[in-house]
C-alpha positions in Angstrom: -21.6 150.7 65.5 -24.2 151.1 62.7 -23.4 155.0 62.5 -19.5 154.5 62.6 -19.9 152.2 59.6 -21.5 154.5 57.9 -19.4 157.3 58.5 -16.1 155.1 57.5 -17.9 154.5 54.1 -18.2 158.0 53.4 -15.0 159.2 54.1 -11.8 159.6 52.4 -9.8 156.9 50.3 -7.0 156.5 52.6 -9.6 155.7 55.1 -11.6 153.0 52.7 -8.2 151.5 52.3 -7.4 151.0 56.2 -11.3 149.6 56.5 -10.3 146.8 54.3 -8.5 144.9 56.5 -11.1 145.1 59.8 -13.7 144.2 57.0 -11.7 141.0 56.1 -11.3 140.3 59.8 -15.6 140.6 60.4 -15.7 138.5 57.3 -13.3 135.9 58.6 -15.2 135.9 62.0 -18.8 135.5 60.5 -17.4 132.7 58.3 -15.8 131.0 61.6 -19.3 131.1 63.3 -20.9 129.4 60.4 -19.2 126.3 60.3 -19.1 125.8 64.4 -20.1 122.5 65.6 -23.1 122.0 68.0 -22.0 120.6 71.4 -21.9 116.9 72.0 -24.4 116.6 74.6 -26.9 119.4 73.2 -27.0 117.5 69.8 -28.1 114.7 71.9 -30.8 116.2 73.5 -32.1 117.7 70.2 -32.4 114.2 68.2 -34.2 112.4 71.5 -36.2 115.5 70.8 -36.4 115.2 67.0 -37.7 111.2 67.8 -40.3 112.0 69.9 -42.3 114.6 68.4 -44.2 114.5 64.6 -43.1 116.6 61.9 -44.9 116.2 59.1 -43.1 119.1 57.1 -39.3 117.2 57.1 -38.3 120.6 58.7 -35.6 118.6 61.0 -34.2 117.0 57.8 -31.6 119.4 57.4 -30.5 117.8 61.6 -27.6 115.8 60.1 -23.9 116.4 60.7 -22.3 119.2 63.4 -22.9 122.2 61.9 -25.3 124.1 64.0 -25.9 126.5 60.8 -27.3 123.6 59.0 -29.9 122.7 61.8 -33.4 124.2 60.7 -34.4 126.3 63.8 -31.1 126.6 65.8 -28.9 128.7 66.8 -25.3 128.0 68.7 -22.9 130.0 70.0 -19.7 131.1 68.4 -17.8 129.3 71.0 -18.3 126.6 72.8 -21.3 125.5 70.0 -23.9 125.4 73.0 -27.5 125.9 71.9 -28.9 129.8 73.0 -31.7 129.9 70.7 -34.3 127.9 69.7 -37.4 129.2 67.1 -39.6 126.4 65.7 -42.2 129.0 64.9 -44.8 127.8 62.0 -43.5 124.1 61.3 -47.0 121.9 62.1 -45.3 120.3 65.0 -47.0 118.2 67.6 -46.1 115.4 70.1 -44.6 114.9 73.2 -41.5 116.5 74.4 -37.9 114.2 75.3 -37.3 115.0 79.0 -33.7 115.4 77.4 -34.9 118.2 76.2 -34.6 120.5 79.5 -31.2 120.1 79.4 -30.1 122.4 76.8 -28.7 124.1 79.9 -26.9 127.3 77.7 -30.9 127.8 75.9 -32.0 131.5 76.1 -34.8 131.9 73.5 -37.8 128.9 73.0 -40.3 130.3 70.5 -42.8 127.3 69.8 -45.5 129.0 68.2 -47.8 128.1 66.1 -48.0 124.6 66.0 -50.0 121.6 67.1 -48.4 120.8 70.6 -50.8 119.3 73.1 -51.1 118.6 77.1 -49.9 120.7 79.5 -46.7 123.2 79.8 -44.0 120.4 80.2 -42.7 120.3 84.2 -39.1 120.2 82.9 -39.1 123.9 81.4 -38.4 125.4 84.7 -35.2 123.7 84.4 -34.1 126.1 81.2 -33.2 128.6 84.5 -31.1 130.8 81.2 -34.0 131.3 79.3 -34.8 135.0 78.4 -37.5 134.3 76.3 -40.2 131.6 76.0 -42.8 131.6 73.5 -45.8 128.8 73.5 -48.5 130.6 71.7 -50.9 129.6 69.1 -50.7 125.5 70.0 -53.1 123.4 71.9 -51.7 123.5 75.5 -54.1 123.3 78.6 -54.5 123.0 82.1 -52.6 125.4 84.4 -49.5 126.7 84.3 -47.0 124.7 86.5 -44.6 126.8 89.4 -41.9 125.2 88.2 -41.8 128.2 85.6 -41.1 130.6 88.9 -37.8 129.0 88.5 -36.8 131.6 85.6 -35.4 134.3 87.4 -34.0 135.6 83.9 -37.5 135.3 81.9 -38.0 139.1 80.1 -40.8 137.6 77.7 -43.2 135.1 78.8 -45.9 134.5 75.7 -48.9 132.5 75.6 -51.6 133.5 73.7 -53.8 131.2 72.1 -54.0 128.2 74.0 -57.7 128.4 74.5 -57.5 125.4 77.3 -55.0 127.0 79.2 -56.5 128.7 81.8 -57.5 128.8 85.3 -56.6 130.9 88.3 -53.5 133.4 87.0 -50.9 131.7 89.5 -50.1 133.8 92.9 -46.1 134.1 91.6 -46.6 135.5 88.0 -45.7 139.1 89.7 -42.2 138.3 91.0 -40.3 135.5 89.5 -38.3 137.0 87.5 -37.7 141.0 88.5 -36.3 141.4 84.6 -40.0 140.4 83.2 -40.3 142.9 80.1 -43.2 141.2 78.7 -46.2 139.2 79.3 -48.7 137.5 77.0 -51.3 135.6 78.2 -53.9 136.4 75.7 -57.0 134.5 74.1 -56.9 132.2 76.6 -59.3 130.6 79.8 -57.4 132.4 82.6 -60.3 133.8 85.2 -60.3 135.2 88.4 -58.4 138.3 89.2 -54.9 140.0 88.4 -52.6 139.1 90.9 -51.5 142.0 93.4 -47.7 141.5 93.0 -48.1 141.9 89.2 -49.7 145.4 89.2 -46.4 146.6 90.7 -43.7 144.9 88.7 -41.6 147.4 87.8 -39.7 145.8 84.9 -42.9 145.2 83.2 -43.4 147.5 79.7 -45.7 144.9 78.1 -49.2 143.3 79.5 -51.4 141.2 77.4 -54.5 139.8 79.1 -57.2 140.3 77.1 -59.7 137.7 75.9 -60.1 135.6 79.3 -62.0 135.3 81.7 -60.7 137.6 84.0 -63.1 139.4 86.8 -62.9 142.2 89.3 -62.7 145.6 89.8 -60.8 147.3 86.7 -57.0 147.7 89.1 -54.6 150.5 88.5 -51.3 150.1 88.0 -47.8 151.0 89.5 -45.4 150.5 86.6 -44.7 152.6 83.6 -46.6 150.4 80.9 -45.8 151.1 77.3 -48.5 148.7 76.0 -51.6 146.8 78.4 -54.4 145.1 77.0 -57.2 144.0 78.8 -60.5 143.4 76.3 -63.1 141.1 76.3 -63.2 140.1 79.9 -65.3 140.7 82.7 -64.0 144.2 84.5 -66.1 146.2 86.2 -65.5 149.2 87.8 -64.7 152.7 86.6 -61.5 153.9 85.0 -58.4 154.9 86.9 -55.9 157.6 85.9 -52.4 155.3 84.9 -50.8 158.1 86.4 -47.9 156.0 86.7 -47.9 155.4 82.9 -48.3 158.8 82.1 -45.3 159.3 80.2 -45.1 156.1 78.8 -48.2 154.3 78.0 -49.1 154.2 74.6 -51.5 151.8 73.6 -54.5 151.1 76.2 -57.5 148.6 75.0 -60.2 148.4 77.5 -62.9 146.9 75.4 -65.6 145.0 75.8 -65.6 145.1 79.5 -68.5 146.2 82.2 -66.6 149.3 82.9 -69.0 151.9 84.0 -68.6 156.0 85.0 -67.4 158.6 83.0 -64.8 159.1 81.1 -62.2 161.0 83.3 -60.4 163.9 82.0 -56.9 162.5 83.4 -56.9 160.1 80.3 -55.9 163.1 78.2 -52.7 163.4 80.2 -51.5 160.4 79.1 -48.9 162.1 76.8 -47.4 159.3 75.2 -51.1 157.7 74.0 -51.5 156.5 71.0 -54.2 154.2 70.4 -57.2 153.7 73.0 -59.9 151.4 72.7 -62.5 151.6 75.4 -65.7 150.2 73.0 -68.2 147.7 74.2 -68.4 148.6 78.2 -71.0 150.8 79.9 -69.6 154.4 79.6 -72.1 157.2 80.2 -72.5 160.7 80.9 -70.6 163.4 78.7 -67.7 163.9 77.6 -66.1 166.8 79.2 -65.1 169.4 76.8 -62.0 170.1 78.4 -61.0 166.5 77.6 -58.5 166.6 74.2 -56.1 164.3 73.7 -52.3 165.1 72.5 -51.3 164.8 68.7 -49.9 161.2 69.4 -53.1 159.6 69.5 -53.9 158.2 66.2 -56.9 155.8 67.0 -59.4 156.3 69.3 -62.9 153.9 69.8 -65.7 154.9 72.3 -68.3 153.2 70.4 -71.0 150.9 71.7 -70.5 152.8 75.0 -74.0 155.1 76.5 -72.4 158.1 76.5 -75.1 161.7 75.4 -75.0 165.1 74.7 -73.0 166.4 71.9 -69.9 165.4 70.3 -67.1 167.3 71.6 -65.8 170.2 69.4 -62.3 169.1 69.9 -61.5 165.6 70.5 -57.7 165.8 70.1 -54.8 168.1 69.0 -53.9 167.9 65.3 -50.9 169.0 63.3 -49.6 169.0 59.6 -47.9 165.7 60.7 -50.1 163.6 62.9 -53.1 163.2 64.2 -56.4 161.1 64.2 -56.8 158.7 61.9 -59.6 156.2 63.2 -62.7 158.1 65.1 -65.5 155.7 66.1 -67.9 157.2 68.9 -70.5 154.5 67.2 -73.5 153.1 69.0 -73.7 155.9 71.8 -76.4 158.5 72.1 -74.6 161.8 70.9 -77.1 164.2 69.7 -76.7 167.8 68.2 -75.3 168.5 64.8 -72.0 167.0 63.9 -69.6 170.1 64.6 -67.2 171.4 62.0 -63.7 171.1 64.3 -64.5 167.2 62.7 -63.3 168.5 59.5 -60.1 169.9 60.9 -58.7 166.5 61.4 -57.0 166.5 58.5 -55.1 163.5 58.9 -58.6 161.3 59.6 -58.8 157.8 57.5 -62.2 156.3 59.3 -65.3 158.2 60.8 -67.7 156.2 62.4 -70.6 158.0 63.7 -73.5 155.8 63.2 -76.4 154.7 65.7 -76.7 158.0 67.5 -79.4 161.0 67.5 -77.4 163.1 65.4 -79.3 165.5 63.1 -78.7 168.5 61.0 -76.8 168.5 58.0 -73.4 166.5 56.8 -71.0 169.4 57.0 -69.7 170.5 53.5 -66.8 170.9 54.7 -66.2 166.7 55.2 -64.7 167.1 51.7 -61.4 168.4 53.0 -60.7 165.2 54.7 -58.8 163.9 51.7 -57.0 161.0 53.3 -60.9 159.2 54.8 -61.3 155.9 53.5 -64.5 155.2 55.4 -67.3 157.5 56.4 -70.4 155.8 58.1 -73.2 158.3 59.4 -75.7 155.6 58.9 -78.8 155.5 61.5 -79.0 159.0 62.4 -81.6 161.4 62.1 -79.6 163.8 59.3 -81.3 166.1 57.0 -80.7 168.2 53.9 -78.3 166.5 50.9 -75.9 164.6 50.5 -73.1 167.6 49.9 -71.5 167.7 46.5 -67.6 168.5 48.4 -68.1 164.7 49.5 -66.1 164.1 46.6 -62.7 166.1 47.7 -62.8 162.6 49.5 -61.1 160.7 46.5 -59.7 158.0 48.5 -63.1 157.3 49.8 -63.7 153.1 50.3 -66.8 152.8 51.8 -69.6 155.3 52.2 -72.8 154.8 54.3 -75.2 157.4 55.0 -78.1 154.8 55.3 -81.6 155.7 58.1 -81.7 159.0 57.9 -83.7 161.3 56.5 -81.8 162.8 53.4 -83.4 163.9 50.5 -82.4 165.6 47.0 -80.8 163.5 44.3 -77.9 161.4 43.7 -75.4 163.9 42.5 -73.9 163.1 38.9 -70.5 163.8 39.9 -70.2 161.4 43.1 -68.6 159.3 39.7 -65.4 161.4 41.0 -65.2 158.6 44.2 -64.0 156.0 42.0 -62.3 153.9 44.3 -65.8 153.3 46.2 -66.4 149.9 47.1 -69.5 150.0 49.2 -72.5 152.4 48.5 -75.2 152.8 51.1 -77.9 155.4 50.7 -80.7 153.1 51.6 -84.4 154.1 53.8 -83.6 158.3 53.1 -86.1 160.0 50.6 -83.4 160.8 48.0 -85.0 161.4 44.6 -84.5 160.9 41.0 -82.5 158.6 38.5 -79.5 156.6 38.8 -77.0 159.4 37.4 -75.4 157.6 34.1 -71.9 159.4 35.2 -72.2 156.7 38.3 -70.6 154.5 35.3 -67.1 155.9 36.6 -67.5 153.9 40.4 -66.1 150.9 38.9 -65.2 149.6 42.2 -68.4 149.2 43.5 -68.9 145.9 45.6 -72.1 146.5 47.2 -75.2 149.3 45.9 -77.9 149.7 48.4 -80.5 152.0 47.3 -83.8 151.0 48.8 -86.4 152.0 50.9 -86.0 155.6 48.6 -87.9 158.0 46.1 -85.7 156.9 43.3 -87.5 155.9 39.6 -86.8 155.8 36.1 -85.5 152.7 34.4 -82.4 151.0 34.9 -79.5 152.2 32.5 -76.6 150.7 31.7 -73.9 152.4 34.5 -74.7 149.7 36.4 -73.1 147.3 34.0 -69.8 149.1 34.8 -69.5 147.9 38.1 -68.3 144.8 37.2 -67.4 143.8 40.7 -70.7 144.0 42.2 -71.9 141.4 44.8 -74.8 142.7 46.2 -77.4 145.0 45.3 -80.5 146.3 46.1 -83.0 149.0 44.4 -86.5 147.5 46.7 -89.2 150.2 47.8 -88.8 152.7 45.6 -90.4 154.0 42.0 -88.3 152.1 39.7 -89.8 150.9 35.7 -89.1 149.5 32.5 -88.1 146.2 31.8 -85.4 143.8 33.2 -82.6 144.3 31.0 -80.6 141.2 29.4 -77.5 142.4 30.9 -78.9 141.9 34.9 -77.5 138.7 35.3 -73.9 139.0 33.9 -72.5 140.0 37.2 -69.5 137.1 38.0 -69.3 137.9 41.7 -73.1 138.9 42.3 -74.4 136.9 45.5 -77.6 138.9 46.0 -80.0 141.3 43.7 -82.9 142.5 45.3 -85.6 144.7 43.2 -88.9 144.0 45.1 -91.6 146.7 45.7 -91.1 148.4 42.1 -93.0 149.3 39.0 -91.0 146.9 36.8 -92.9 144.9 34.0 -92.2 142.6 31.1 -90.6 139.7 30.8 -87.9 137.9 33.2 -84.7 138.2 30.9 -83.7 134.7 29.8 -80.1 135.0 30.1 -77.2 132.8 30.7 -77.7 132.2 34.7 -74.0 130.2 34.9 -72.2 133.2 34.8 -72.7 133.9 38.3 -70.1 132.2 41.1 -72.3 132.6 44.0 -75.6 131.4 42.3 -74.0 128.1 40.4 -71.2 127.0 43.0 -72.9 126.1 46.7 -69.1 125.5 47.6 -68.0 129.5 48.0 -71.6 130.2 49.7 -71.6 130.6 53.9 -74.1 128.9 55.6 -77.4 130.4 56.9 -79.1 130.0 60.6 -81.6 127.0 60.2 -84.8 128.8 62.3 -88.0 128.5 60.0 -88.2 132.2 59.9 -85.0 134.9 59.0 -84.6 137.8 57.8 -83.5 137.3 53.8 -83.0 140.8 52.6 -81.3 142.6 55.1 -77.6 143.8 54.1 -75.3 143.0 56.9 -71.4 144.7 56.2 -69.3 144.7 58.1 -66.6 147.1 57.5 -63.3 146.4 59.6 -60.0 148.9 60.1 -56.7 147.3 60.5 -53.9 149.0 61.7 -50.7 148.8 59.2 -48.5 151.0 60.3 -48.1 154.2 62.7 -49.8 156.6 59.8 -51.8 153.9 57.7 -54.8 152.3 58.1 -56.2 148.8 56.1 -59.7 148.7 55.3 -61.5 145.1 54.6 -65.3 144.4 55.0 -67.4 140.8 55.5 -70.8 140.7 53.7 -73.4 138.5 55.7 -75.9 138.3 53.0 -77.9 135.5 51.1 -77.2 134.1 48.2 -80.9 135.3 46.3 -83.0 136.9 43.7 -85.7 139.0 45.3 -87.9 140.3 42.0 -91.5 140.3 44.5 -94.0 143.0 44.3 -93.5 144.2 41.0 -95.2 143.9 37.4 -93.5 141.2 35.6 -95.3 138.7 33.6 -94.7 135.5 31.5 -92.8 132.6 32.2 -90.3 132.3 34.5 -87.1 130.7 32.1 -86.3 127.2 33.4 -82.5 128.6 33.7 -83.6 130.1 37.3 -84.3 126.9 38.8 -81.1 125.6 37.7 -79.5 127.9 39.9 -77.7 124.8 42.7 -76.1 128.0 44.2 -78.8 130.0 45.3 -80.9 129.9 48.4 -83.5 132.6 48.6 -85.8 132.7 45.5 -88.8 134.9 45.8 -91.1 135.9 43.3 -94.4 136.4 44.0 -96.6 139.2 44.0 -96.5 139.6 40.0 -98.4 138.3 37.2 -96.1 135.3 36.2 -97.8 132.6 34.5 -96.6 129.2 32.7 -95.5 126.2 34.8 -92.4 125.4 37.1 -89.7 123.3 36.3 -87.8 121.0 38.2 -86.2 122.2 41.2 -84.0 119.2 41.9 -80.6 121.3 41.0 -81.1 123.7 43.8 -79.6 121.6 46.3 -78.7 125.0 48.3 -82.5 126.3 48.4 -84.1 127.5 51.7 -86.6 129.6 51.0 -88.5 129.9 47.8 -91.8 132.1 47.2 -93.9 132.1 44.6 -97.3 132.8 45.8 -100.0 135.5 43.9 -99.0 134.7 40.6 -100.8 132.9 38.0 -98.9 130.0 37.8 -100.5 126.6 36.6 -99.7 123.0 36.1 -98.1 120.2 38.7 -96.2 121.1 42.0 -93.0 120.1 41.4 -92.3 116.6 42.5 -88.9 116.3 44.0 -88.9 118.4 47.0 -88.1 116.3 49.5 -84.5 116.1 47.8 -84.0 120.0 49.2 -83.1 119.1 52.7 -82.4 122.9 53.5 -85.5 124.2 52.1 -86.8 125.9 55.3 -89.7 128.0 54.2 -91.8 127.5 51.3 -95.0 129.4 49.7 -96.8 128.5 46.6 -99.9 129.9 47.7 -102.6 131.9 45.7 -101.8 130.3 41.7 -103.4 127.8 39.4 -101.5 125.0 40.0 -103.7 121.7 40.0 -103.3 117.8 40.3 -102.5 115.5 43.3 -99.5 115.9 45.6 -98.9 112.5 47.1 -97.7 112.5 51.0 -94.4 111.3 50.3 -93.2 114.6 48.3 -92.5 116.1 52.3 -94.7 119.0 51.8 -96.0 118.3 54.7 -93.6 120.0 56.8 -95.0 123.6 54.7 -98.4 124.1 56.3 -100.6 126.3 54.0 -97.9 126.2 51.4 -100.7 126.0 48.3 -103.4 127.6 49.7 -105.4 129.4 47.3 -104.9 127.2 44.8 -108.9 125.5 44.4 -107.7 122.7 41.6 -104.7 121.3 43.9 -105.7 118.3 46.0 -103.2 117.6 48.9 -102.9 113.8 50.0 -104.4 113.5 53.7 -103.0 111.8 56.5 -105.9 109.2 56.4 -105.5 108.6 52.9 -107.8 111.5 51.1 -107.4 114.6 50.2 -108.1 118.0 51.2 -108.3 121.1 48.4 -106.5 124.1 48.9 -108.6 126.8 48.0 -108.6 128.7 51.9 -104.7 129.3 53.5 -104.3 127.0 56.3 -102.1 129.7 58.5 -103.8 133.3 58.3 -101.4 136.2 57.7 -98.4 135.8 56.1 -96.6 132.4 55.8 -93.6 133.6 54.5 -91.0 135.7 55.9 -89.3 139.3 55.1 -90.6 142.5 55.1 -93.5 143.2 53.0 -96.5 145.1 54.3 -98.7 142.7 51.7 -99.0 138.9 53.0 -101.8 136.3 51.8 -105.6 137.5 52.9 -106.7 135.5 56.0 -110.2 134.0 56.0 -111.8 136.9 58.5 -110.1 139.4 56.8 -111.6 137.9 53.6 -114.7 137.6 55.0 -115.1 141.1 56.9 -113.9 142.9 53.8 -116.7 140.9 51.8 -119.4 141.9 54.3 -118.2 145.7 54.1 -118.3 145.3 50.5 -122.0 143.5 50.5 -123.2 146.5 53.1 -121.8 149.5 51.7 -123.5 148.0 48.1 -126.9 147.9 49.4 -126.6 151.3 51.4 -125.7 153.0 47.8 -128.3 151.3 46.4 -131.1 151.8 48.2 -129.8 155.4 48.5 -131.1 155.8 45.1 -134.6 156.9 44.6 -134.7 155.3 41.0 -133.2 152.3 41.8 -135.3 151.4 45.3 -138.3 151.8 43.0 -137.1 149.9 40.4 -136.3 147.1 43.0 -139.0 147.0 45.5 -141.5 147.1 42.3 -144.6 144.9 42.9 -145.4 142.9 39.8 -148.8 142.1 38.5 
């Protein structure tokens, strides 16, 4: 009809002029339609309905007079004004529902989702015996689902994801009550036990949905051409079956985060129609067999997190100027070899996830010709050789991660080319050299890791460019120079880590409010509560959304503290009293410098749970309020000058060895004394992290002193002139 209208439009003027009158006609009809009036006894039904349930949005306010139009949610016939559909999608509903309600005998469509309703799947709804479609998801239903529902013999979509308490055995009848079935949802629910028989040979169905249940048994075949079956985050075991009676027609298969073990079989290639497959998270071995390529339909295809070896196929799929790959994850596996060049033929590639394998060799130069990549993670391999300079024919490039491996060289000058770069990970390589001033141009740089390198110099002022930054880290390598002014004038900074460097002078005393994350506890996420975690350790996330058939979304999470990490450096002087105003942060750590001067009040860092400031020089009282820092979790003070009496009450009890190493401070004892603090209570470290220094035990101290003593002497006495001079008898 669509194609004759348009035709008529573009055709002569005599013709226009005859259209007019069947276009006054549709108009007229339309017009009728809109001002029908809902049946008697369905308008009934509805406002028994309307009384019984909350609606706290006034969305039934419009539910006055007879004109179906006017009624939020409902849809009548042209006729007779019965009520077919029903979509109360999104409106914060909850309640009960009216008995009444079942008989809107004429209903074809229910779509409740998304709202609050509770209780189980009312009895009645196998009454609606016209419905087509019945939509429950998203609410709070539970229980099981009743057999009344076998009573819709004209059901094509049955959905109800997201009722996380509706659950139990998957009833016996799902599989043939209605022979129309189209499509089934049970999703992100509590079903367990196994998939009915009966359903695996439903012929009508196009459309399965069962993943995140509970769901057990051996991973079943099916019998029906399947457009779309989705079975993740379950309990299958098993090995993989063919769909050979999907082969035509199956397009998107999600297997993930199962216990599916075996191979992966070489009749998953002939699933023509395929177009995104998701096996990830199950116990896949062996190889994959080279004969194995995949048609130009697939688009997205995830094997990570799997065990499968040896190394990555050549050709993993069939690309043309028009189609192809554009998500390749074989992540987490054990593929070893060099990363072959048919990779750089898929042209149409937006995400390359390689990482956590045994992969070594060079990056290919030729990655550069994958113009459309917005992610490339290669992280946790064993590659050598640069970082290749045609990395920058990637323009559109998002997230780059090439962090655990053994690179080396420098950072090239003209990586400024990638500025749409968001996330920069180069970190534990041996890459050389300065911070290239051109990086200036990546003004879209959200996180900079560069530790655990060969990098030095000072810092310059590129990095003031990226004005977005939330996290960064320069630890472990050769950096110098002073702090510069302009370090803490990052809005959106949550973390700056520059431990285990050559820097000296004085901690800048800038404006610290200027940060979100360090002044406002209210946009920070909470941390684990254990006495010991890891504070440092970047944790991105990077996630790929599907938009569209040719488009990919990229998005990343960043599980990181909220901290300042200057330790193991040269700084001296005071630490500036705007620091410990910081009520945002929650990982402070100092020590291992030469900071002197006394510590301010730490009563504004309400957020604080770990704090180190142990082997510095600094002097005066410990700081009297810490019992207000209810989340302070580890604490170390050790090795300074502070001095004076800490009374019990000030809860630093709960930090054994805390001050040791500080021979002026007397801590109130349990009976009423005092001990001193000039040995460490717990030997080793008492803080956490990963430093290789930590605070001198007492027989470390004392066998190094011995050593010292002995090897003295020996020289000593090995001297001719000086064992006479000793051992001398006076007269």
């Amino acid at each position: 009809m669509g194609k004759k209208w348009v035709l008529s439009y573009f055709t002569c003027r005599a013709q226009k002029l005859h259209a007019v009158p069947l276009m006054f006609v549709m108009l007229s009809f339309f017009m009728l339609s809109e001002s029908v009036d809902i049946d008697p006894d369905d308008k009934t039904s509805l406002l028994l309905f309307k009384s019984s349930v909350q609606d706290p949005n006034r969305s039934f306010s419009t539910w006055v007079g007879s004109n179906c139009t006017n009624w939020t949610g409902i849809t009548c016939d042209n006729q007779a004004g019965r009520v077919v559909s029903i979509n109360f999608t999104n409106m914060n509903l909850s309640g009960q529902f009216h008995p009444n309600f079942c008989r809107l005998q004429f209903l074809e469509q229910l779509v409740l989702s998304q709202n609050n309703f509770t209780g189980s799947v009312p009895l009645c709804f196998g009454n609606l015996q016209n419905l087509k479609t019945l939509n429950l998801s998203h609410n709070r239903f539970n229980g099981v689902l009743p057999d009344s529902l076998m009573r819709l013999s004209q059901l094509r979509e049955l959905v109800l994801n997201g009722n996380k308490d509706l659950g139990g055995i998957i009833p016996w009848w799902i599989g043939n009550f209605s022979t129309k079935l189209e499509k089934l949802d049970m999703g992100f629910n509590s079903f367990r036990g196994e998939i009915p028989q009966r359903l695996l040979y439903l012929e009508s169905l196009k459309h399965l949905d069962l993943g995140n249940n509970g769901l057990s048994g051996s991973l079943p075949d099916f019998h029906q051409s399947l457009v779309f079956l989705n079975l993740e985050s379950n309990q299958f075991s098993g090995t993989l079956p063919c769909f050979s009676a999907a082969v035509q027609s199956l397009s998107v298969l999600k297997l993930a985060n199962n216990s599916i073990a075996g191979g992966l079989p070489t009749c998953i290639a002939s699933l023509t129609a395929l177009n995104h497959l998701n096996l990830s998270f199950n116990h896949l071995t062996y190889k994959i067999p080279p004969r194995l390529v995949f048609s130009e339909k697939l688009f997205i295809l995830d094997l990570s997190n799997n065990d499968f070896f040896g190394p990555l196929p050549s050709k993993i799929a069939v690309t043309t100027e028009k189609s192809g790959l554009l998500l390749l994850d074989l992540s987490h596996n054990r593929f070893s070899g060099e990363i072959p060049l048919k990779i750089t033929e898929l042209k149409s590639l937006q995400a390359l996830f390689l990482s956590h394998n045994l992969l070594v060799g060079e990056i290919p130069a030729r990655i550069g010709n994958l113009t459309y990549l917005q992610v490339i993670d290669l992280s946790h391999n064993t590659l050598s050789g640069s970082i290749p300079l045609n990395i920058v024919g990637c323009f559109q490039l998002l997230a780059l991660k090439l962090n655990d491996n053994n690179l080396s060289g420098e950072i090239q000058p003209e990586l400024d080319a990638l500025d749409s770069l968001k996330i920069l990970d180069i970190s534990n390589n041996k890459i050389s050299g300065e911070i290239p001033l051109t990086l200036a141009g990546c003004k879209s740089l959200e996180i900079v890791d560069f530790s655990s390198n060969n990098l030095s110099g000072s810092l310059n002022d590129a990095i003031t460019k990226w004005s977005n930054l939330r996290y960064i880290s320069l630890a472990h390598n050769n950096f110098n120079g002073g702090l510069p002014s302009w370090f803490f004038t990052f809005e959106t900074i949550q973390m700056m880590d520059l431990s285990g460097n050559k820097f000296s002078g004085f901690i800048p005393d800038s404006n610290f409010n200027i940060s979100l994350s360090f002044n406002d506890r209210e946009d920070i996420g909470k941390l684990p509560t254990e006495p010991t975690f890891t504070m440092r350790n970047l944790d991105s996330k990077v996630s790929i959304f599907i938009a569209g058939s040719s488009e990919l979304r990229f998005s990343y999470t960043l599980s990181s503290t909220v901290g300042i990490d200057f330790s193991s450096n040269m700084l001296r002087g005071k630490v500036p009293a705007g620091v410990f105003g910081l009520q945002g942060l929650e990982y402070l750590n100092l020590s291992y410098n030469f900071l002197n001067g006394q510590v301010s009040n730490l009563e504004k860092m309400k957020s604080l749970k770990a704090l180190d400031l142990s082997h510095n020089s600094l002097s005066g009282q410990i700081p009297g309020n810490i019992s207000s820092l209810q989340d302070l979790t580890l604490l170390n003070l050790s090795y300074n000058c502070f001095s004076g009496f800490v009374p019990k009450k000030q809860g630093y009890s709960r930090f054994p060895g805390a001050f040791a190493g500080n021979p002026d401070l007397c801590v109130e004892a349990s009976g009423g004394g005092c001990y001193t603090e000039g040995l460490p209570k717990v030997p080793g470290k008492v803080f956490g992290g990963e430093k290789d220094e930590g605070p001198i035990s007492i027989w470390v101290f004392c066998l190094s002193t011995f050593v010292s003593f002995y090897s003295g002497v020996v020289a000593l006495f090995c001297s001719p002139r000086a064992r006479n001079y000793v051992l001398q008898t006076k007269v």
